[in-house]
C-alpha positions in Angstrom: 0.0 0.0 0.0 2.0 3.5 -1.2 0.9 7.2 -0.2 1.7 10.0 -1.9 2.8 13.4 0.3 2.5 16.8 -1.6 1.8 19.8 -1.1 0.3 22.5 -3.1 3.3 23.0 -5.6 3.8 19.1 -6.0 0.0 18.2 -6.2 -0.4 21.0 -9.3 3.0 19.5 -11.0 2.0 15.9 -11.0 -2.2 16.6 -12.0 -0.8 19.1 -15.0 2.0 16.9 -16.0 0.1 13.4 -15.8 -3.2 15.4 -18.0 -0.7 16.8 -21.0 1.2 13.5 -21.2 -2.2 11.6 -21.4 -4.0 14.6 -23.8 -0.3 14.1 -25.6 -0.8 10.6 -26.5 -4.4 10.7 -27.1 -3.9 12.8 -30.1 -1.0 11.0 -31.6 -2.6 7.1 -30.8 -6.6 7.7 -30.5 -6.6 7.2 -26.9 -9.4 8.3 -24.8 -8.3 12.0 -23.2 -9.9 10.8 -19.9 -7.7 7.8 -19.8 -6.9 6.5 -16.4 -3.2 6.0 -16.0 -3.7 2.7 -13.8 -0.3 0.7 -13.2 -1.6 -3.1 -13.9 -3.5 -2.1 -17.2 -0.6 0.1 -18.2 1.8 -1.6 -17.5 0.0 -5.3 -19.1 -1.6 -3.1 -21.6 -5.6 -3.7 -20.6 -7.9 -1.6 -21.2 -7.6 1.7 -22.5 -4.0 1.4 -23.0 -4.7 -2.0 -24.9 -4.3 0.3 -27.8 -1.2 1.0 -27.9 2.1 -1.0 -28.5 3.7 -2.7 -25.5 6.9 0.0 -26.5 4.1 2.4 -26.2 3.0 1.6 -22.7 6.2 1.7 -21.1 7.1 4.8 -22.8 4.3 6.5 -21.0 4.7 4.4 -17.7 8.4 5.6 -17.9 7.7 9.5 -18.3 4.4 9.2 -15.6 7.0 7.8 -12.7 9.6 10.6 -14.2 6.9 13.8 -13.8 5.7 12.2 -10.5 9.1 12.1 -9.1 10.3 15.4 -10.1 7.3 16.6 -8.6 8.6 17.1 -4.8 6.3 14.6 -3.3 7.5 11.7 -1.1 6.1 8.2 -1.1 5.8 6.1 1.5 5.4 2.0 1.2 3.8 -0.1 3.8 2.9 -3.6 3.5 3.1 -7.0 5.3 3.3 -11.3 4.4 0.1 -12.2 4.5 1.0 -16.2 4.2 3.0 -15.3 7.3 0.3 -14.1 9.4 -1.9 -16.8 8.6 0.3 -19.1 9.9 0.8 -17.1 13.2 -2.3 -16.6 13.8 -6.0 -18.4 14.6 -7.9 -15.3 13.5 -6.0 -12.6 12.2 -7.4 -9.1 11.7 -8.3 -8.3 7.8 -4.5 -7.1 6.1 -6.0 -4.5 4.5 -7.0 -3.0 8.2 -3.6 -3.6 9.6 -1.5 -1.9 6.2 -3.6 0.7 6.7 -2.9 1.6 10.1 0.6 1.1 9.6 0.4 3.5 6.8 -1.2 6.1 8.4 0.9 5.5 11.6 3.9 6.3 8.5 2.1 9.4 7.5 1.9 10.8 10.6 5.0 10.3 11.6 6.4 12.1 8.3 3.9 15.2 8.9 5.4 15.3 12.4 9.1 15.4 11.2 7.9 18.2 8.7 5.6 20.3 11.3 2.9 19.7 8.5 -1.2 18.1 8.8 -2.2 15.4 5.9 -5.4 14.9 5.2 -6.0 11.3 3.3 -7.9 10.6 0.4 -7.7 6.9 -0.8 -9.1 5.1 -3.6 -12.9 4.1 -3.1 -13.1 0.2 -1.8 -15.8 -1.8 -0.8 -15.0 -1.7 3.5 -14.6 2.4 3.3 -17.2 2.6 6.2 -14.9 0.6 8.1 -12.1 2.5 7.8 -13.5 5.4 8.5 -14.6 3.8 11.5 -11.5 2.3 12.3 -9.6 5.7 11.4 -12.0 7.3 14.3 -11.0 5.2 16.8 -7.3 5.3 16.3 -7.5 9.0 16.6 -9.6 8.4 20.3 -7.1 5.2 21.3 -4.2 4.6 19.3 -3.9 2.5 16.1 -2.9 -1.1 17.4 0.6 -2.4 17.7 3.8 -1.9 19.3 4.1 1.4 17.7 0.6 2.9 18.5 -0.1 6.3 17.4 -3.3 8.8 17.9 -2.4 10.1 14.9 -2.0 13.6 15.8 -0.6 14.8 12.4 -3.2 13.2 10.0 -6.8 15.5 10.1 -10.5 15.6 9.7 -11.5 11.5 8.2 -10.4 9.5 5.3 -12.3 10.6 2.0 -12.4 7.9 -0.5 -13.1 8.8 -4.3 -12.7 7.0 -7.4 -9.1 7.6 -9.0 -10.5 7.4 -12.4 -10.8 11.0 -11.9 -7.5 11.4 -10.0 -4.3 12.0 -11.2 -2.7 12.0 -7.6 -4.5 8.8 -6.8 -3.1 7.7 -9.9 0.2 8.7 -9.5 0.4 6.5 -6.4 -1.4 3.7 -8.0 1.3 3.7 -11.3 4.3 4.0 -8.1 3.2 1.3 -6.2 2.7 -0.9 -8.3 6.6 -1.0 -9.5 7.4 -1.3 -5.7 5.3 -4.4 -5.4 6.1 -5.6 -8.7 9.7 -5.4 -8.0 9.6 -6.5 -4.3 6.9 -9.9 -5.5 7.8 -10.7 -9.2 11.2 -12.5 -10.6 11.5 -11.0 -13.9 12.5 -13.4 -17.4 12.6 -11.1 -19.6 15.6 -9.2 -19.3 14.3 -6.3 -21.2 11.3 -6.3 -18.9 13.5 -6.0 -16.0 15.2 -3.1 -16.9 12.4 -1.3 -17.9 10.8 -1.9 -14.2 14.5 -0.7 -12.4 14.2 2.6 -15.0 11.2 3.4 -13.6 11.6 3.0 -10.3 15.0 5.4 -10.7 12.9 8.1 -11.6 11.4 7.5 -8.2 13.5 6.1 -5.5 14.5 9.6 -4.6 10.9 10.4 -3.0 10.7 7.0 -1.7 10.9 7.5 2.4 9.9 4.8 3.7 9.9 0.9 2.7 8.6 -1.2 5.2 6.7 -4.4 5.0 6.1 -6.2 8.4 6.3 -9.8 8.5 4.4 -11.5 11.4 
């Protein structure tokens, strides 16, 4: 699960310079203008982007990652081994609820270190109610775990919207998926693979935290 920290200056930089590189390709490929710039379908070519070239795809994946991490924003990765907690546990809390926590514990953390507030909007899912919920009671008791936080840093509740309409949630999206990609999948083709450690170069510099808990 990735989050994606700007402020004013970064937010404008990454929703202008992700609109003219997909209003770019539109006219030169007949791609939709509205196109969401969605990491799995880019990167596998589904969906809207099934209309270009595989050459294509990454070309646009490539310069996406480069405008996002030019931008100024830092990303933070949290994430955990799910096969791992299985097998420590009898009845283990959903993943989902446990990443999130320890990514908002992460964003906190990184507004405190920078004197700054976050307020989080995430990607609509089916359990949103919950979180909010959940997100509620961490800011009354602590988000569970050795490293419980209230939160202090991270404002107001968690606003879920669809990322089709976007381009931050996007930008995060196309980001974490190279982190997991990279950190879950042993690439064969070797041109493949140097396409994927490309792209992450143009963002590893944001990238502040890495951290995947396993049980």
């Amino acid at each position: 699960m990735g989050a994606l920290l700007v402020d004013t200056d970064a937010a404008c930089s990454i929703e202008k310079g992700l609109d003219e590189l997909v209003t770019t390709d539109a006219s030169q490929s007949g791609l939709a203008s509205e196109a969401e710039l969605h990491g799995y379908e880019l990167f596998h070519g589904k969906g809207d982007w099934a209309k270009l070239a595989m050459r294509q795809q990454i070309n646009v994946y490539d310069r996406a990652l480069r405008i996002i991490g030019g931008s100024g924003a830092k990303i933070l990765f949290r994430g955990m081994d799910v096969k791992a907690q299985i097998a420590r546990y009898v009845d283990p809390f959903p993943p989902h609820d446990i990443t999130l926590g320890h990514l908002l514990e992460s964003i906190n953390e990184a507004c405190r270190a920078d004197n700054e507030y976050a307020v989080v909007v995430a990607d609509e899912v089916h359990a949103q109610d919950r979180h909010r919920t959940n997100f509620r009671d961490y800011r009354r008791t602590g988000t569970p775990g050795y490293q419980s936080s209230t939160l202090p840093n991270v404002i107001d509740t968690i606003h879920f919207g669809p990322s089709a309409h976007s381009r931050l949630l996007q930008a995060i999206d196309l980001a974490t998926f190279v982190y997991r990609r990279r950190c879950t999948v042993r690439e064969t083709n070797p041109k493949a693979r140097v396409a994927l450690d490309r792209m992450w170069g143009h963002i590893e510099p944001a990238v502040r935290v890495q951290w995947v808990w396993r049980p």
